[in-house]
N, C-alpha and C positions, 0 to 999 in steps of 0.2 A: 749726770747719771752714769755715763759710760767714765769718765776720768776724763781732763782736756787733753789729752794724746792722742786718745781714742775718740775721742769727738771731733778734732783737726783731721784727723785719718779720713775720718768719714765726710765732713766738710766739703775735705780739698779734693777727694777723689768720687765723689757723687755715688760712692758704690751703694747698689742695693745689698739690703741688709736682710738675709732670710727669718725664719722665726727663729730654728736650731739657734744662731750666731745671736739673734740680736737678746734672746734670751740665755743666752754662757756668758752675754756680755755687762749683763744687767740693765739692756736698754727696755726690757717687760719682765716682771714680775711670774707671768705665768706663760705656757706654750701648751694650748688645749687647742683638738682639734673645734673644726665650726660648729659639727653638731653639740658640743660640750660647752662652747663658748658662754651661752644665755646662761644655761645651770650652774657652770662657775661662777661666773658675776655675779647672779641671784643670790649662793652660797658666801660667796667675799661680801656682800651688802650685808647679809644677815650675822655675818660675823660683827661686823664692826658696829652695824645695830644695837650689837647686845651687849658694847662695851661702854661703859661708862661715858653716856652723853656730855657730860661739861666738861670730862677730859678728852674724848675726841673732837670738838670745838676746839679750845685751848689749843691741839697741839696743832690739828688743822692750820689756827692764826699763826701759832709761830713760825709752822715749816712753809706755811704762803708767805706771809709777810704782804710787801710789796711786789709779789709774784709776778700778778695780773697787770699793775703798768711797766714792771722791764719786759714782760712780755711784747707789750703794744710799741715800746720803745725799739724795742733788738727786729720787731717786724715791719713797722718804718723804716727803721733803718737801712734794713736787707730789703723792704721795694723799693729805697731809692739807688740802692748799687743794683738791682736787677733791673731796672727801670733804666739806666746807664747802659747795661749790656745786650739788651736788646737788637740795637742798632749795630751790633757788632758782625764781621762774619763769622769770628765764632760761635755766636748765639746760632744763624742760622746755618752753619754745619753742624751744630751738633742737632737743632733738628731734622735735619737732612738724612743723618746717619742713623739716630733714633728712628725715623720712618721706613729708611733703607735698612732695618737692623744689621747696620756695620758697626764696625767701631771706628769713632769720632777723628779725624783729621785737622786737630786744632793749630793756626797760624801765629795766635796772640793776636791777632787784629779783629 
């Protein structure tokens, strides 16, 4: 979504991503405040409603595809390295730092 530059960016440095950025970045489509939130969706549903059922199916499949298992695949995958890092002190400095809102003093170990 974002481009794989912009998605390693974001990856390797865990930054939070505001709405402003993550919508300039095209990581969301839309940036409505809360109260706007339901009515927009409601509005995007009834748009795509009203378009041509067997072609929003159709295009549906092609742009899923096999979505839904490298999903399941890339998120096994990422609990067994975060399952790995647990036992780390990095792991627990950076919840340490996160509790203590500082910022993180990581060793590699």
């Amino acid at each position: 979504m974002v481009g794989h530059q912009r998605a390693l960016e974001l990856l390797y440095s865990g930054a939070r991503v505001e709405g402003e950025r993550a919508h300039a970045i095209g990581l969301c489509d839309r940036l409505v405040s809360a109260e706007e939130l339901r009515p927009t969706a409601i509005a995007l549903a009834e748009e795509i409603a009203a378009s041509a059922p067997l072609a929003v199916r159709a295009i549906r499949r092609t742009m899923r595809g096999d979505l839904a298992e490298r999903v399941r695949e890339a998120t096994a995958r990422e609990w067994t390295e975060q399952a790995k890092l647990f036992d780390t002190e990095d792991f627990a400095e950076g919840v340490a730092a996160v509790n203590e809102r500082r910022p993180a003093r990581f060793t590699g170990r």
